[in-house]
DRENDO-1510 file (C-alpha; in Angstrom, 1 decimal, always signed):
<recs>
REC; n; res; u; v; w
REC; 1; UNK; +5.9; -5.9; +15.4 .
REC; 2; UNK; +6.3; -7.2; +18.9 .
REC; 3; UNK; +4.1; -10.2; +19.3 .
REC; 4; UNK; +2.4; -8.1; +21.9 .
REC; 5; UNK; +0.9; -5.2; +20.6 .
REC; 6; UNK; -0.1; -7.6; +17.3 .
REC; 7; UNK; +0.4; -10.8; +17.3 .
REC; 8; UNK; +3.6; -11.6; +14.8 .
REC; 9; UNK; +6.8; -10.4; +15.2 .
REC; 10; UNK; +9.4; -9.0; +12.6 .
REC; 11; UNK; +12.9; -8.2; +14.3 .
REC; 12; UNK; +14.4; -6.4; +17.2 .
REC; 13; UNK; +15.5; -3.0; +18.0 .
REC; 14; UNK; +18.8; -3.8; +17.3 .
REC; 15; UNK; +18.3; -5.4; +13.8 .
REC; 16; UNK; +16.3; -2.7; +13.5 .
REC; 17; UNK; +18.9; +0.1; +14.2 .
REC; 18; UNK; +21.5; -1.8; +11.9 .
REC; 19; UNK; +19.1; -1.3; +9.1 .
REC; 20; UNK; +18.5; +2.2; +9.6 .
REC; 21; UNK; +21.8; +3.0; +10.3 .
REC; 22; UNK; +23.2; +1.4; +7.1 .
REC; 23; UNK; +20.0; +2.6; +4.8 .
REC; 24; UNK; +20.9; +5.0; +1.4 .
REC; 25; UNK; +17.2; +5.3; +2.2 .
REC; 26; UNK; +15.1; +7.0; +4.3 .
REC; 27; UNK; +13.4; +5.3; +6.5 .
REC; 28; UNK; +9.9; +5.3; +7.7 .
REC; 29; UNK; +9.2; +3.0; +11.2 .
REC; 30; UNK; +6.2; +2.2; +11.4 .
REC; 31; UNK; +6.3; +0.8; +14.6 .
REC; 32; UNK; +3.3; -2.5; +16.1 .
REC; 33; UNK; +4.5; -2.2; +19.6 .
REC; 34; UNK; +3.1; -1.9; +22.6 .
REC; 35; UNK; +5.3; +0.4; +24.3 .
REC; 36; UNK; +5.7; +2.8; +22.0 .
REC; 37; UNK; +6.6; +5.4; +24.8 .
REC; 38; UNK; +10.0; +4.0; +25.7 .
REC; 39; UNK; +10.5; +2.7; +22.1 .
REC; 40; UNK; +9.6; +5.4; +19.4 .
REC; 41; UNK; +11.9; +8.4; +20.1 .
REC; 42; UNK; +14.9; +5.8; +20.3 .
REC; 43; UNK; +14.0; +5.0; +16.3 .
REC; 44; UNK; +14.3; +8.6; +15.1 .
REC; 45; UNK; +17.2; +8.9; +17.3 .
REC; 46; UNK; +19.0; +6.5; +15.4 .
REC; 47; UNK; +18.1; +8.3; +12.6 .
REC; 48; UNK; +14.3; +6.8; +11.0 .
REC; 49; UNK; +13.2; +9.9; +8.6 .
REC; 50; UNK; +10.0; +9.3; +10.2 .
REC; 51; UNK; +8.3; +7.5; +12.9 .
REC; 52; UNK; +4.5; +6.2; +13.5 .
REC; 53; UNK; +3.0; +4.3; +16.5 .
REC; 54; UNK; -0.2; +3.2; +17.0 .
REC; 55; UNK; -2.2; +5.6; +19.0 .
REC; 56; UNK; -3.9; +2.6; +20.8 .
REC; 57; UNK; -0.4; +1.9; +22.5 .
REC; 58; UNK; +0.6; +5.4; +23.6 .
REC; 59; UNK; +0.4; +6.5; +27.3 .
REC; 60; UNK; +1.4; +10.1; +26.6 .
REC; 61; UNK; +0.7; +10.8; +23.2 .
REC; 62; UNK; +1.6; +14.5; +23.1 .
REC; 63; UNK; +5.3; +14.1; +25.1 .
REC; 64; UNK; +5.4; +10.5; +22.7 .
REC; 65; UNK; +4.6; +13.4; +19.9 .
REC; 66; UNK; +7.5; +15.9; +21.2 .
REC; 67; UNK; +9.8; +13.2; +21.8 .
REC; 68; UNK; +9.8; +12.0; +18.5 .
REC; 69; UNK; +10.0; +15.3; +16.9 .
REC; 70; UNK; +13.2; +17.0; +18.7 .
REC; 71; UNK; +14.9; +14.0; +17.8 .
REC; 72; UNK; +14.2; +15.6; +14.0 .
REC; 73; UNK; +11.9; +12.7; +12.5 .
REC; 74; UNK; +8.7; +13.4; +11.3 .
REC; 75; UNK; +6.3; +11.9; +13.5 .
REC; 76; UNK; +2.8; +9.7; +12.4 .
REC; 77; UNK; +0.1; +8.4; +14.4 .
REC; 78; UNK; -1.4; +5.3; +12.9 .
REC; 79; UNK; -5.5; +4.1; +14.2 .
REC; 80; UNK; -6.8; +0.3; +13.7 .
REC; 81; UNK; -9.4; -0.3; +11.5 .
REC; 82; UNK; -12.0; -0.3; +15.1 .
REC; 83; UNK; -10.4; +2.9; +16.1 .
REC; 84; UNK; -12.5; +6.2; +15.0 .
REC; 85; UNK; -11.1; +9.1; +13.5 .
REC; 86; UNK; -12.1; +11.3; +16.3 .
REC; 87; UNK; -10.1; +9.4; +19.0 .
REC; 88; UNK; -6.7; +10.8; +16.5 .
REC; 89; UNK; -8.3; +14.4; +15.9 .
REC; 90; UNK; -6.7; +16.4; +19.2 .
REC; 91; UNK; -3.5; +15.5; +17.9 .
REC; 92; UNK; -3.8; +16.1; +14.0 .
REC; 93; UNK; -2.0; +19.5; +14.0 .
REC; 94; UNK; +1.2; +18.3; +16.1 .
REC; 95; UNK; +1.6; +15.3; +13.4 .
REC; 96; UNK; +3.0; +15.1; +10.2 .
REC; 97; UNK; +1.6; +12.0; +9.1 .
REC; 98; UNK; -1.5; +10.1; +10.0 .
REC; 99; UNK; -2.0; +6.3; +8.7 .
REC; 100; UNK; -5.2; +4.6; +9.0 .
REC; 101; UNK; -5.0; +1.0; +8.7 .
REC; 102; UNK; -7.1; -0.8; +6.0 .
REC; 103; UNK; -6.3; -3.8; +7.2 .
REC; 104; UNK; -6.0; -5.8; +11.3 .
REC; 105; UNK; -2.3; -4.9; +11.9 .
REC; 106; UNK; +0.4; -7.9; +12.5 .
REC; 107; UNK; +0.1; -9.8; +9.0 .
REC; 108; UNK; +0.5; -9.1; +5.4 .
REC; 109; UNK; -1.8; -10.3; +2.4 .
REC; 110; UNK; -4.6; -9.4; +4.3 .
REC; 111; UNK; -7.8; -8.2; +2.1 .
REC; 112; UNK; -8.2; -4.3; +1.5 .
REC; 113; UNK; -11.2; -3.1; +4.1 .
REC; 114; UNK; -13.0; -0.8; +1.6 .
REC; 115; UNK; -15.5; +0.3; +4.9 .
REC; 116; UNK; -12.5; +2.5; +6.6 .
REC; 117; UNK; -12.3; +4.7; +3.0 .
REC; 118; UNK; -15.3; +7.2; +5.0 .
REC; 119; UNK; -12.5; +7.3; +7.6 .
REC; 120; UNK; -10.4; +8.5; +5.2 .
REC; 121; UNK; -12.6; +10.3; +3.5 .
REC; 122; UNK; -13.2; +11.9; +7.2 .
REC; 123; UNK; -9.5; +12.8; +7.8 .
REC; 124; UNK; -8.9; +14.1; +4.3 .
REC; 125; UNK; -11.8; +16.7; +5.1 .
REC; 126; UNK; -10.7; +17.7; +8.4 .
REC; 127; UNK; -7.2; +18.3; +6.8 .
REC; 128; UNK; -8.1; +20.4; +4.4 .
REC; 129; UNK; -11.1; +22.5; +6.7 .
REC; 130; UNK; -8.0; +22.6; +9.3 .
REC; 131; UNK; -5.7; +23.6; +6.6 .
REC; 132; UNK; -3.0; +21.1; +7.1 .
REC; 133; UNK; -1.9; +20.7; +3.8 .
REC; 134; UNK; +1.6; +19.7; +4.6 .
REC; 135; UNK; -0.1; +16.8; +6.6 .
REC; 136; UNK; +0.2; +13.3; +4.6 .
REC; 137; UNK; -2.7; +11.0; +5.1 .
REC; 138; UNK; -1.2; +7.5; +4.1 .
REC; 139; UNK; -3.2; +4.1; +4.1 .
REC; 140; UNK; -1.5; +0.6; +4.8 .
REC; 141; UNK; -2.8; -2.7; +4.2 .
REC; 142; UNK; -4.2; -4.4; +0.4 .
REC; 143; UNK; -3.3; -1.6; -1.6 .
REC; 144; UNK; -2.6; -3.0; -5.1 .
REC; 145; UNK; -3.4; -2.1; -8.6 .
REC; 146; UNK; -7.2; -2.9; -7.5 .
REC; 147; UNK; -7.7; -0.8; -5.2 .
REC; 148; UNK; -5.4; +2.1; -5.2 .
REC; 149; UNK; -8.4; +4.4; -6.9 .
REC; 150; UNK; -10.6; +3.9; -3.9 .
REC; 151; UNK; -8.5; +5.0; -1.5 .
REC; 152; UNK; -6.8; +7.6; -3.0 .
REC; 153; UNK; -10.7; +9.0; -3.8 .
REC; 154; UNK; -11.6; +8.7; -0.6 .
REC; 155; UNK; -8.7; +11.4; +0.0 .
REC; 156; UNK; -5.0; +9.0; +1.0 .
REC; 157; UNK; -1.9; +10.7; -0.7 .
REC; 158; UNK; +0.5; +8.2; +0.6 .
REC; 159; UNK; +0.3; +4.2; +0.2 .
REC; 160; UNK; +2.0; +1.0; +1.5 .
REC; 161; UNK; +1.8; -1.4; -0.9 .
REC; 162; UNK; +3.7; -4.2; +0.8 .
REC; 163; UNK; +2.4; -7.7; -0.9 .
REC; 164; UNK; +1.4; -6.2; -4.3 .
REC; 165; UNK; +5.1; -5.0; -4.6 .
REC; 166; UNK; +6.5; -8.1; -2.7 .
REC; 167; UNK; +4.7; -10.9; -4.5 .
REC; 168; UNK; +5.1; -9.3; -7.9 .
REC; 169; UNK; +7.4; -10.5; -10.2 .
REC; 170; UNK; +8.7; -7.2; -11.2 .
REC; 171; UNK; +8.6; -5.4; -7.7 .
REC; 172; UNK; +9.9; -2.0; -9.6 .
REC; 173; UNK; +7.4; -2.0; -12.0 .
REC; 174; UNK; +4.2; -2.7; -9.9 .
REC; 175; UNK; +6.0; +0.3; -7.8 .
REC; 176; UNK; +5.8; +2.5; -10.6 .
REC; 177; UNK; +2.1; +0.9; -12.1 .
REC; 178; UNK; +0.6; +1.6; -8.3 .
REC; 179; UNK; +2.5; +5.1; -8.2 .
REC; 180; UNK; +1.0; +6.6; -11.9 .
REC; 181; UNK; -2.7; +5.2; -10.8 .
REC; 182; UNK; -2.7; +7.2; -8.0 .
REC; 183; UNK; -1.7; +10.3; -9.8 .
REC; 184; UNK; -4.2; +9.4; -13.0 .
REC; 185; UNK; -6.8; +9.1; -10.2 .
REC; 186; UNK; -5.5; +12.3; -8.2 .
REC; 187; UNK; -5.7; +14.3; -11.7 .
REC; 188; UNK; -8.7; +13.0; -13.5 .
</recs>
């Protein structure tokens, strides 16, 4: 987050490097800039397993794509809540990731917008009538124990689940609670 492109800010690039660079983990940047361009290939550079940018920043989304790619991280577009699914669609098959936001981007704690599951629900189709199996469609923002059904009916495979597992007083556990609901939900 840059204070730009939302309006809070996290770290900088460097702090940002020096975490990836000194992660046992992989790790995902998911990236509220607004310059993505210049920005986003320089993260999987230094090594993110995978990088997403907001397709309301991009200039050049299919070079942004490319460049992100030969630098060998897999590369996600993330759309705002306002944003429709059709705006993301010409680029589906060159991503390996898309998130939609269930939340406005910038702050956490924010309350889960249950009116972008027919987005989802709209991607997950188009994934599977397109045949992109391999293509994860994650959802980020109020994902908790409450609503981790919904959206993983509506068709979402992957989850950010930042102040459920932050706020928790057993962070593993509600991991593992909001993990097993999904797949109870996935296999009932």
């Amino acid at each position: 987050m840059d204070n730009k492109f939302v309006p809070n800010f996290t770290f900088s690039f460097e702090e940002a490097v020096h975490i990836i660079e000194q992660s046992p983990l992989a790790v995902d940047s998911h990236l509220m800039i607004s310059d993505p361009d210049i920005q986003a290939p320089l993260y999987a550079e230094h090594g993110s397993a995978s990088v997403t940018f907001h397709l309301e920043a991009a200039s050049d989304v299919k070079s942004l794509i490319s460049n992100i790619a030969s630098n060998g991280a897999r590369v996600g577009i993330a759309i705002k809540p306002g944003t429709p699914f059709s705006s993301v669609e010409p680029f589906m098959a060159d991503i390996d990731m898309l998130l939609v936001m269930t939340v406005e981007p910038g702050f956490g704690g924010q309350k889960f917008m249950s009116d972008m599951m027919p987005k989802v629900a709209a991607a997950r189709s188009w994934i599977l009538a397109n045949q992109l199996n391999d293509l994860w469609l994650q959802v980020d923002g109020g994902i908790s124990l409450a609503t981790i059904n919904e959206a993983t009916l509506s068709g979402a495979d992957t989850f950010v689940a930042g102040s459920a597992v932050f706020n928790s007083p057993e962070p593993a556990v509600m991991v593992r609670d909001i993990r097993l609901a999904a797949e109870k939900c996935r296999t009932a």
